[in-house]
N, C-alpha and C positions, 0 to 999 in steps of 0.2 A: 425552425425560424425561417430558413428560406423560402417553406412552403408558405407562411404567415406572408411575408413579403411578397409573394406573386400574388396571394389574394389581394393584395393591396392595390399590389399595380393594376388586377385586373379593373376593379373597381372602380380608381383613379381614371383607366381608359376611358370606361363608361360614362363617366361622369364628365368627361371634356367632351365627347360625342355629344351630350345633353346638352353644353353649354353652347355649342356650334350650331342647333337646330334653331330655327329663325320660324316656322308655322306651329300652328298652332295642333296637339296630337302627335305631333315630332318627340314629345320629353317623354323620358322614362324614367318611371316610378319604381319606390319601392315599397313591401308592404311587409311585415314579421319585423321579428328582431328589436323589439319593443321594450322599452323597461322591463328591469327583472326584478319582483318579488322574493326579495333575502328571508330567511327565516333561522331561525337555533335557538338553543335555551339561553336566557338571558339570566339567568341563576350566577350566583357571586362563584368565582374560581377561587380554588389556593392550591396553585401549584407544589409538585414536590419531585425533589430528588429522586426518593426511592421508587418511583413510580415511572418513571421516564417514559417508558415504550408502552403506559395504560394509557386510552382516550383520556383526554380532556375535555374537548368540544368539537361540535359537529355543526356546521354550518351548510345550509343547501336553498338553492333558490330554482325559479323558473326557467321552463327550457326557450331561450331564445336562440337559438342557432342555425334555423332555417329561417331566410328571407326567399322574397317571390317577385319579379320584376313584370311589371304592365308587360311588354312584350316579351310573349311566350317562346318569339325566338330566337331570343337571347338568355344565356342559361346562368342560373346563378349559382355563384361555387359552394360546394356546402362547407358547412362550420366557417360560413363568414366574419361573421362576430366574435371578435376576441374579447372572452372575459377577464378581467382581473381583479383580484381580492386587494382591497385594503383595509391594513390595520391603521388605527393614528390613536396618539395620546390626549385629543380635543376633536372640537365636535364639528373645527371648520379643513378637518384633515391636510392642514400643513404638515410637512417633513413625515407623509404616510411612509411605513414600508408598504411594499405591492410584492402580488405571488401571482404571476400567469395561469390561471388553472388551466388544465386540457382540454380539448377541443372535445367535444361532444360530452363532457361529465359538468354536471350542474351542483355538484356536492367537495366537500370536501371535510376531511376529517385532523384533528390535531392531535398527538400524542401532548402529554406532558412536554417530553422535551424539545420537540417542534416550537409550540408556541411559546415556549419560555425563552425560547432564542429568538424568537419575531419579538418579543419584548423588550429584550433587553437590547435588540437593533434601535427600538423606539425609547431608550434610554431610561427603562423601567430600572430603580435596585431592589436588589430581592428583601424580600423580607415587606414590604411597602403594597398597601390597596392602591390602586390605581382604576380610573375609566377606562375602558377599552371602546372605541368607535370599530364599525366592520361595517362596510359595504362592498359593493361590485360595480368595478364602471367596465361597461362593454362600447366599445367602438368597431364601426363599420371600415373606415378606412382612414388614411391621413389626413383628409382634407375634408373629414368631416368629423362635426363636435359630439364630443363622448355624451353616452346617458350612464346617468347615475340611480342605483336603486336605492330603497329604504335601509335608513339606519338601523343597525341593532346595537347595543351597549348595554354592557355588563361590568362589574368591578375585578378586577384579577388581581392577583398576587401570586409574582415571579417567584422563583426563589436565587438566591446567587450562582452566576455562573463564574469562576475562576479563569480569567482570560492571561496570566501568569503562567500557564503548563501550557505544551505541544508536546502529544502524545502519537510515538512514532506507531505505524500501522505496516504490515508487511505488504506484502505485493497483491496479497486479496483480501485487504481491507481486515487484517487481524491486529487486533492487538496483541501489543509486546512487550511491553512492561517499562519500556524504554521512553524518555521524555527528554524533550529541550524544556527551555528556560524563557521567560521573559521579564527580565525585572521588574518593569516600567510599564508590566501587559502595554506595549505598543505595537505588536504582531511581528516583532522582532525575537524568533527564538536562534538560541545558541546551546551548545554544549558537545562534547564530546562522542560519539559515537564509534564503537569497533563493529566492525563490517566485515564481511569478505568482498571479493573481488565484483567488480557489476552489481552490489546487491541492489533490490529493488524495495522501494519504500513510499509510503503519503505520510503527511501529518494532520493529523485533528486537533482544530482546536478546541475550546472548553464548551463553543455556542452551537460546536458540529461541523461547521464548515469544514470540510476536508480537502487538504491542498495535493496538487502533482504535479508536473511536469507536462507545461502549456501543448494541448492536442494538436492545436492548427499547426504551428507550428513544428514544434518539434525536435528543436534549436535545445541541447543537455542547458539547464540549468535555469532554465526558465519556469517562473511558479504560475500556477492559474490554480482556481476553487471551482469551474466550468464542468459542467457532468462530460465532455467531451476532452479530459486529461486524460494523462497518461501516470504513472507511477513515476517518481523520480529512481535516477539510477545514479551510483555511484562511481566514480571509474575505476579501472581494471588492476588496480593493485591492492590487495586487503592489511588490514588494520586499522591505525586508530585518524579518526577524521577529526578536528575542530567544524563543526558545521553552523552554518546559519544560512536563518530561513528570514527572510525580509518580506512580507506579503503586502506591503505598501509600494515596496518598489518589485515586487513581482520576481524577487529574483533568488537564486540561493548561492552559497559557494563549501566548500570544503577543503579545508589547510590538512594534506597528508602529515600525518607524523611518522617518517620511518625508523626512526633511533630517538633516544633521550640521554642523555648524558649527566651523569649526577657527580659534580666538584666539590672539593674543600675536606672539611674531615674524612671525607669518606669518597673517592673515585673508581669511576664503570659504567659499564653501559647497562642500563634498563633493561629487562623484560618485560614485554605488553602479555598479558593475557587477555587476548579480544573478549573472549566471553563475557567474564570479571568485567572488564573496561578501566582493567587497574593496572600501572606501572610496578615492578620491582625490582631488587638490587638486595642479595641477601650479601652479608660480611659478619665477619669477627669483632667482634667488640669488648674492648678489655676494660672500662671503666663506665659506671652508671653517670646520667648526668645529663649533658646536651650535646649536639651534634650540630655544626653550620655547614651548611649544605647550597651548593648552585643546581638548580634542574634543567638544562637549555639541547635544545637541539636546533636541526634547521629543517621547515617544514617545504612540500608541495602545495602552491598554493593553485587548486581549480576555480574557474568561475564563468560566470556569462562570455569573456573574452574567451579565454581558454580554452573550453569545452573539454571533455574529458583525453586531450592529446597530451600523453606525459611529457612529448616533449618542448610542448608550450607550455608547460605549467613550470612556476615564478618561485626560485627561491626565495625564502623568505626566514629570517632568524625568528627565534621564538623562544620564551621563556615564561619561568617562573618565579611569582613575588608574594609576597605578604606574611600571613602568620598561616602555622601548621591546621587550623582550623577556622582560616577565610585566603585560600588563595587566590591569587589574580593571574591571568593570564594574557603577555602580551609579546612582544619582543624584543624584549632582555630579562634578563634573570637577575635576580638579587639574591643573598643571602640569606637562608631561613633557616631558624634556630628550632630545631626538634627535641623534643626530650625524648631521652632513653633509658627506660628501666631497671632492662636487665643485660647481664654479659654472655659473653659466650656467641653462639650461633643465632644473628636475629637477621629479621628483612626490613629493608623498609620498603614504604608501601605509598605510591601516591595510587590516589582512590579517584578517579573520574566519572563513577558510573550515576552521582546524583549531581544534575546542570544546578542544582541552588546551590551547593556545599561540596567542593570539591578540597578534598581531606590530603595529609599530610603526615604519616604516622609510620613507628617503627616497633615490631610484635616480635616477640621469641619467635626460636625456633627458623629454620628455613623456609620460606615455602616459593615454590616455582606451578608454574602455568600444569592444571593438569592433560593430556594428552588425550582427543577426541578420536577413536577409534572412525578412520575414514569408511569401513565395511564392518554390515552387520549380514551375518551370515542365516541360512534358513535350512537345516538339517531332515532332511524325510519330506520335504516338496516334490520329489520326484520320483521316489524310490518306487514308483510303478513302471517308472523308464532305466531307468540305474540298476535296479535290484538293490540297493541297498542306501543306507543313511550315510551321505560326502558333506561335504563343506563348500560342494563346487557350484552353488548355488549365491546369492549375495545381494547383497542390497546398498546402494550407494550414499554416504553421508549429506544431506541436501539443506539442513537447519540445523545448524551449531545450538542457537538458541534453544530449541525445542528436544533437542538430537531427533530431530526425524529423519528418516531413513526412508529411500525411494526405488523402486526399480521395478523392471517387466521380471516376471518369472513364467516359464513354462512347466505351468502346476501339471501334477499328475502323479499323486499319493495316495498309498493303499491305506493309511495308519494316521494320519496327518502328522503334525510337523510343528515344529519348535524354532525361535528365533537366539541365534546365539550370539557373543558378544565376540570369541575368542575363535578362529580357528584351530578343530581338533580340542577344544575344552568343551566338555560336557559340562562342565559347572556351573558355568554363567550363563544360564539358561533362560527366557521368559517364555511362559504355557500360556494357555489360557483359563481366566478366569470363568465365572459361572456368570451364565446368559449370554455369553459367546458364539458366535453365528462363525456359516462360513466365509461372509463377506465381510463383518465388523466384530468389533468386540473388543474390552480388557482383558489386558494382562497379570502377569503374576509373577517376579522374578525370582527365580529358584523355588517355584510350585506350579500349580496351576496343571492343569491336563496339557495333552496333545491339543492345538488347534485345528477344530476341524475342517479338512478341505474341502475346498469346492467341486463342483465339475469341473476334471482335465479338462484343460484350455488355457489359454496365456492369458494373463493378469496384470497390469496394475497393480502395486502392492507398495504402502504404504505403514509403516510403523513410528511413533513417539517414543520415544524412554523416558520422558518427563510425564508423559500423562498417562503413558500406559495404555495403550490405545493403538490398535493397528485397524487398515481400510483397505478392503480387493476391489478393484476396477474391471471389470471384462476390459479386453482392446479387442476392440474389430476394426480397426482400419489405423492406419500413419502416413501420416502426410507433413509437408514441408513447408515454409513459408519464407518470405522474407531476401531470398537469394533472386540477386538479380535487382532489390528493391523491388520485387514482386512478391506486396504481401495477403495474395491469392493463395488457397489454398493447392498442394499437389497431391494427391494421392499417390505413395509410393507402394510397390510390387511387392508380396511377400515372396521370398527364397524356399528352396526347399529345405532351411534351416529354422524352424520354428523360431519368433523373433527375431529374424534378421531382412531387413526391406533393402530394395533397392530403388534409384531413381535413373534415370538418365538426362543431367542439366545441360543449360547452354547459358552461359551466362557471358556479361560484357564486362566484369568486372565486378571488383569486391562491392557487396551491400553496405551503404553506410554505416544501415544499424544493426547489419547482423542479420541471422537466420534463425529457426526456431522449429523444433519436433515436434507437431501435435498431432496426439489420440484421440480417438474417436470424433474427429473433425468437430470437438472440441475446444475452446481458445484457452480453455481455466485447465486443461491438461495438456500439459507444455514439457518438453524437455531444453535447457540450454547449456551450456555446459564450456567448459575451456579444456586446451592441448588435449586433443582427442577424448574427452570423456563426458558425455554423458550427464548431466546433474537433472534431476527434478526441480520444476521452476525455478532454474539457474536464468543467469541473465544468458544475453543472446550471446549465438556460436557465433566464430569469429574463424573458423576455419578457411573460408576464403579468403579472408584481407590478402595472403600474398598471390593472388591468382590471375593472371589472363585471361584475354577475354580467350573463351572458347569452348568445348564440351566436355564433362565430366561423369563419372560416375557415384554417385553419394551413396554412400551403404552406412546402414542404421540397424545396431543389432540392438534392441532394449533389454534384453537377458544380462549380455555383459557392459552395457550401458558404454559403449564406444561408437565411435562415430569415424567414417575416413571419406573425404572428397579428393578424388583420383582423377 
């Protein structure tokens, strides 16, 4: 955009120069960049769902983007002409959407689900023929009137987009299964999220747009849909969030819940199982029938004032009301009547993990949060340096969601090598499956072969437990970023301890937002991590916050995935 804009200015100079010449042979001209000839199929569309990422339509026209000026010794900037696509619903393009195309490309192409979103900008509903209008207006500069090319028009038909879901996205644009809410689709989602500490997040809407955390600036909690965001983060304490995401007024916020407290027939404090994104409270129950019940705690509330400093964030009381299958949530609690069927050992169970229906229910039996093993261990990765099969090898827990598991290893196995779940249990084993490589492949839990190694060398090593799926990275290089607010890359020293770097800093004081470990002067291979350790795209180290200004030595070992600034 700013380069657009200098073109503009240049332009504009030119053009006052021209107006100040008073003889005759003094003006200058220009010659190019002329009407552009639109072209595409004009055949009727019917969009669809299950097609999304298949062409739709192809649209492309002439190349106008060099102009040539009467005096040869004034230069003209190239890709002067800014072209722009518009779609409209009518054929005198009021209320057009417009798409900047790229400076030197004269074509552009539609997915299904591209222009089904430019549609429904233009207030198409799915299911419905509609005209489509398409041209190109190109402009020279501000102070001069646009041309317009030939129409094309075709009939289309959208199909529904569901603008009621915001569906959470991880930190590189994954999905996660996890969604907010909009009742009212007003671009207002809500709902519940468990998180761990810093995590990182976007949300997509149903049209694509995908929102983060405003780039320019950079202020926690600010939304933008700009290709120049950032991911939203969370602040530094994990569990369960009330969140909402407001994209009219740009902005987000997040109500911590650290406790729940459940009154009346039945009294205790809560357990959250993040994963779940469910509350529970197991008790004895000596009679079938009904239960009245308060659910209330008192939350942290973050937000644009805020920002993620806990100790600016606003108590705030909070509760729960309504019936066991539509509750509400607000800031007080009422009484709600549950039934219970059986005696003996039961839980009850508030259920938060779907933002439309948030449940209220009590099940036989006990049940408690299950317990995510923080390290996964790699048994025969080394035993060409070891001499034998240890457990002193590891991999650090980096997605609860996924169970993925992250960490540098210094491969160097005669036999390959196995991922275990347990130190010192052979049991809980994962092999590899068939068509397994040394740098990718499926697994096999409690089968599967030896995986086989790579060439000795240090690695990147990534594994899934939900997908079964493990990923080796070469590292050739580590570098540092961020410290000081200097987010330049450094290239750090390696030791003579295979995995462990060293730097030498000078800093004037803590980074606002922290610092970050990146391999292979890479930015999507990141490590960040909190109280010394390490995490694979964790959010940012924060080991400087209590530091003075002055020089330090940072050592970065990726094997045992710690970190120390001295």
């Amino acid at each position: 955009m700013k380069m657009k804009q200098s073109i503009y200015i240049l332009l504009v100079s030119i053009f006052v120069v021209i107006s100040s010449c008073e003889k005759d042979g003094d003006f200058l001209t220009t010659t190019g960049g002329g009407v552009v000839t639109l072209q595409g199929s004009t055949e009727d569309i019917v969009l669809n769902y299950d097609a999304a990422d298949d062409l739709a339509l192809t649209i492309y026209w002439t190349d106008n983007g060099e102009i040539s000026l009467s005096n040869p010794g004034v230069l003209a900037p190239e890709n002067a002409i800014a072209n722009t696509i518009q779609l409209a619903a009518n054929a005198d393009f009021s209320n057009a959407v417009e798409q900047r195309a790229e400076d030197g490309i004269f074509q552009h192409q539609y997915t299904h689900y591209e222009l089904n979103a430019q549609l429904s900008r233009l207030g198409m509903e799915g299911g419905v023929s509609y005209p489509l209008y398409i041209r190109i207006r190109s402009e020279i500069g501000n102070n001069m009137p646009p041309a317009y090319s030939n129409v094309i028009t075709m009939s289309v038909t959208p199909y529904l987009i569901d603008m009621s879901v915001g569906y959470i996205l991880d930190s590189a644009m994954g999905e996660t299964g996890r969604t907010l809410y909009s009742a009212t689709s007003n671009g207002i989602y809500e709902g519940f999220l468990g998180v761990t500490a810093w995590y990182n997040w976007y949300l997509r809407e149903g049209e694509g747009s995908v929102w983060g955390n405003d780039g320019v600036d950079g202020t926690a909690f600010m939304a933008s849909k700009e290709t120049s965001h950032w991911n939203f983060w969370f602040p530094g304490q994990a569990g369960s969030y009330y969140t909402i995401l407001n994209t009219t007024a740009r902005e987000w916020s997040a109500l911590h819940i650290p406790t729940l407290t459940v009154a009346g027939d039945v009294n205790g404090e809560m357990t959250f199982d993040r994963t779940a994104n469910r509350w529970s409270y197991a008790f004895n129950n000596t009679a079938t029938g009904t239960i009245n019940v308060t659910i209330s705690g008192t939350g942290k509330q973050y937000n644009l004032t805020t920002g993620t400093d806990d100790a600016a964030a606003t108590d705030t009381p909070i509760g729960f009301s309504g019936t066991p299958e539509k509750l509400t949530f607000g800031n007080n609690a009422t009484p709600i009547t549950v039934p219970v069927s059986g005696t003996g050992s039961v839980t009850l169970i508030l259920d938060l993990s779907n933002p439309q229906q948030w449940l209220l229910t009590v099940t036989e039996g006990s049940s408690t949060p299950i317990e995510i093993p923080p390290l996964l261990y790699l048994s025969g990765v080394d035993d060409g340096t070891s001499g034998s099969w240890t457990f002193d090898n590891y991999l650090r827990l980096f997605n609860e969601d996924a169970l993925g598991y992250g960490g540098g290893c210094n491969v160097n196995s005669l036999w390959g090598y196995k991922f275990y779940n347990e130190k010192d249990n052979w049991s809980d084993a994962y092999g590899m499956a068939e068509g397994g490589t040394a740098l990718a492949g499926s697994l096999l839990f409690g089968g599967g072969v030896n995986i086989t190694a790579p060439q000795a060398g240090l690695y990147l090593i990534e594994m899934y437990k939900k997908a079964l799926t493990y990923k080796l990275t070469p590292i050739s290089s580590v570098s540092y970023s961020g410290l000081d607010d200097d987010w330049t890359l450094h290239t750090m020293t390696p030791t003579e301890t295979v995995g462990v770097y060293s730097a030498q800093v000078t800093i004037a004081g803590p980074s606002p937002w922290g610092f970050q470990i990146i391999l292979n002067e890479n930015w999507d291979l990141k490590f960040g991590g909190s109280n010394g350790e390490l995490i694979l795209y964790g959010g940012n180290l924060t080991n400087d916050a209590s530091l003075s200004a002055g020089t330090y030595t940072l050592t970065v070992d990726v094997c045992k995935q710690i970190i120390t600034l001295k």
